[in-house]
C-alpha positions in Angstrom: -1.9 3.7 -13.1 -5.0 1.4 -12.5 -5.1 -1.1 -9.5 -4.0 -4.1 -11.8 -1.3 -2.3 -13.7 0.1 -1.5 -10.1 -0.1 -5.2 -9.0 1.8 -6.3 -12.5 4.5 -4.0 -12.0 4.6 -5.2 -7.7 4.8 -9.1 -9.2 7.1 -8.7 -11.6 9.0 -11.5 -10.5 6.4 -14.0 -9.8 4.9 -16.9 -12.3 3.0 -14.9 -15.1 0.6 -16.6 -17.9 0.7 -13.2 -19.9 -1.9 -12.1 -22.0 -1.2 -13.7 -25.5 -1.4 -17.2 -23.6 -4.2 -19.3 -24.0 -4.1 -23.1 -22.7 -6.1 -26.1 -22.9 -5.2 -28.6 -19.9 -5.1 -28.8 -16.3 -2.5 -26.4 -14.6 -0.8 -27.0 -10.9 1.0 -24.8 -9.5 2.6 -23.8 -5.9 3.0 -20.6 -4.5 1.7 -17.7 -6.7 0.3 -17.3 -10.4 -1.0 -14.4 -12.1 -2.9 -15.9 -15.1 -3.6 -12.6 -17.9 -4.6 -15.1 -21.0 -7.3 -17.7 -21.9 -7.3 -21.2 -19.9 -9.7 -23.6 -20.6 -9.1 -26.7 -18.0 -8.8 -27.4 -14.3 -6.5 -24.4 -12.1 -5.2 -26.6 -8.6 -2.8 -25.2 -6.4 -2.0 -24.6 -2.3 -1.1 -21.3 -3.4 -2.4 -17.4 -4.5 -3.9 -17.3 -7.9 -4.7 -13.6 -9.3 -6.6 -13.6 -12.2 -5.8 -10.8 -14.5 -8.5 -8.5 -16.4 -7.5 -9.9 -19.6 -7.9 -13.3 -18.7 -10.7 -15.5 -19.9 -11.1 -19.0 -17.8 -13.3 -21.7 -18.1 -13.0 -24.4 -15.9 -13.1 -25.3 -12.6 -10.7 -23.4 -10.1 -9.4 -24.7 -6.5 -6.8 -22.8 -4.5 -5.6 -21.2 -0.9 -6.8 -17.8 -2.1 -8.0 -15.9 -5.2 -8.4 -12.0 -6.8 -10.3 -12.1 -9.7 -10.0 -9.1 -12.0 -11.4 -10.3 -15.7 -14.0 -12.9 -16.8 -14.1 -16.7 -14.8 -16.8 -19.2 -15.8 -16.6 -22.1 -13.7 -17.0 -22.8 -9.6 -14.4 -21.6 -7.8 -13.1 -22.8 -4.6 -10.8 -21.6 -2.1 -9.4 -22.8 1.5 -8.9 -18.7 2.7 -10.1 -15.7 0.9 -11.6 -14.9 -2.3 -11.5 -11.1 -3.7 -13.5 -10.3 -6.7 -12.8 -6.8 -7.9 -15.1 -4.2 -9.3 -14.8 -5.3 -13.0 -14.8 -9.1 -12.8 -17.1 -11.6 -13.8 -17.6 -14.9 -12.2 -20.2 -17.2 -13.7 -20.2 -20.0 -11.4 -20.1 -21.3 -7.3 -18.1 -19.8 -4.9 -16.8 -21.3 -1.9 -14.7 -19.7 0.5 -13.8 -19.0 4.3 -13.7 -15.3 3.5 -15.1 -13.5 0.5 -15.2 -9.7 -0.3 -16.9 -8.3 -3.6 -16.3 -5.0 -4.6 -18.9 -2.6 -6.0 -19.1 -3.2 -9.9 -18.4 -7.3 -9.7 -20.7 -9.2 -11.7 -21.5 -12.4 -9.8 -23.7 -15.1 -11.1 -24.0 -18.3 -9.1 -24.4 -18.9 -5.6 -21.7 -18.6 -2.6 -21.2 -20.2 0.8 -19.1 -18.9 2.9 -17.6 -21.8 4.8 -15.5 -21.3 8.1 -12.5 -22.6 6.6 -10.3 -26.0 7.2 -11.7 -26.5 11.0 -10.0 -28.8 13.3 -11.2 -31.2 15.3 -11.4 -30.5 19.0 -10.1 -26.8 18.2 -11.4 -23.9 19.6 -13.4 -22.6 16.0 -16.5 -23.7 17.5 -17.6 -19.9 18.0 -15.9 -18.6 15.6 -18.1 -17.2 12.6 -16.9 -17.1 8.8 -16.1 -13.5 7.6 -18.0 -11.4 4.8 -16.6 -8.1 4.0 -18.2 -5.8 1.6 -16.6 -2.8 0.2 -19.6 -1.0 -1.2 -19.4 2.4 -0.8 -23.4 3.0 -0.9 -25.1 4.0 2.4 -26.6 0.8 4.0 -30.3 0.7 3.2 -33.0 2.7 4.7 -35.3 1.4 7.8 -38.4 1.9 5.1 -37.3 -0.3 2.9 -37.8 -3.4 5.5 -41.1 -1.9 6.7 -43.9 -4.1 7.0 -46.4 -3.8 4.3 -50.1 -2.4 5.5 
């Protein structure tokens, strides 16, 4: 059982777009969506949007958080964390407080990692954002940042 056919069967019960669903339009939504079909339109929520590896979306995305398994071309932004897993592709900005790629995630845009809805007078001023990598590769070798002679 693959990593996405676990996390259908553990959200059974939540909102699901399946994947003979395509829409055209702007979709809102509240606590969590797992979206497995074609959207073309604007994705806005407070919420936890998982985008299946079926599902092909064009258009701009803002959310809480996001895992992205198939194919998103548009910016993306998110309050909390964004996950792209190792057979995504995201054509398109990323913003984020936290953002993890996973070895095998096509990425084409830029990213800024922000430090996330900051409040005024609170103690985030040394607090840094988080980047997590999950790429199983040794880190790279001291030679490779030698100076050139």
């Amino acid at each position: 059982m693959t990593e996405h056919q676990k996390y259908m069967a553990e959200h059974s019960g939540k909102d699901v777009l399946s994947s003979d669903v395509e829409i055209k339009g702007s979709i809102k939504f509240q606590k969590e969506l797992l979206i497995d079909g074609k959207v073309e339109g604007e994705i806005n929520s407070d919420g936890v949007l998982t985008i299946g590896e079926n599902a092909d979306i064009h258009g701009e995305i803002k959310t809480k958080s996001i895992t992205v398994y198939g194919k998103v071309h548009g910016n993306i932004t998110v309050g909390e964390r964004c996950e792209l897993k190792s057979r995504c592709t995201l054509q398109g900005d990323l913003k984020a407080a936290r953002l993890v790629i996973e070895e095998g995630a096509t990425f084409i845009g830029k990213s800024e990692v922000t430090s996330g809805k900051s409040v005024a007078g609170s103690n985030s001023a040394g607090s840094r954002p988080e980047i997590v990598r999950n790429d199983e590769s040794p880190a790279p070798s001291k030679a490779a940042f030698a100076s050139r002679s």
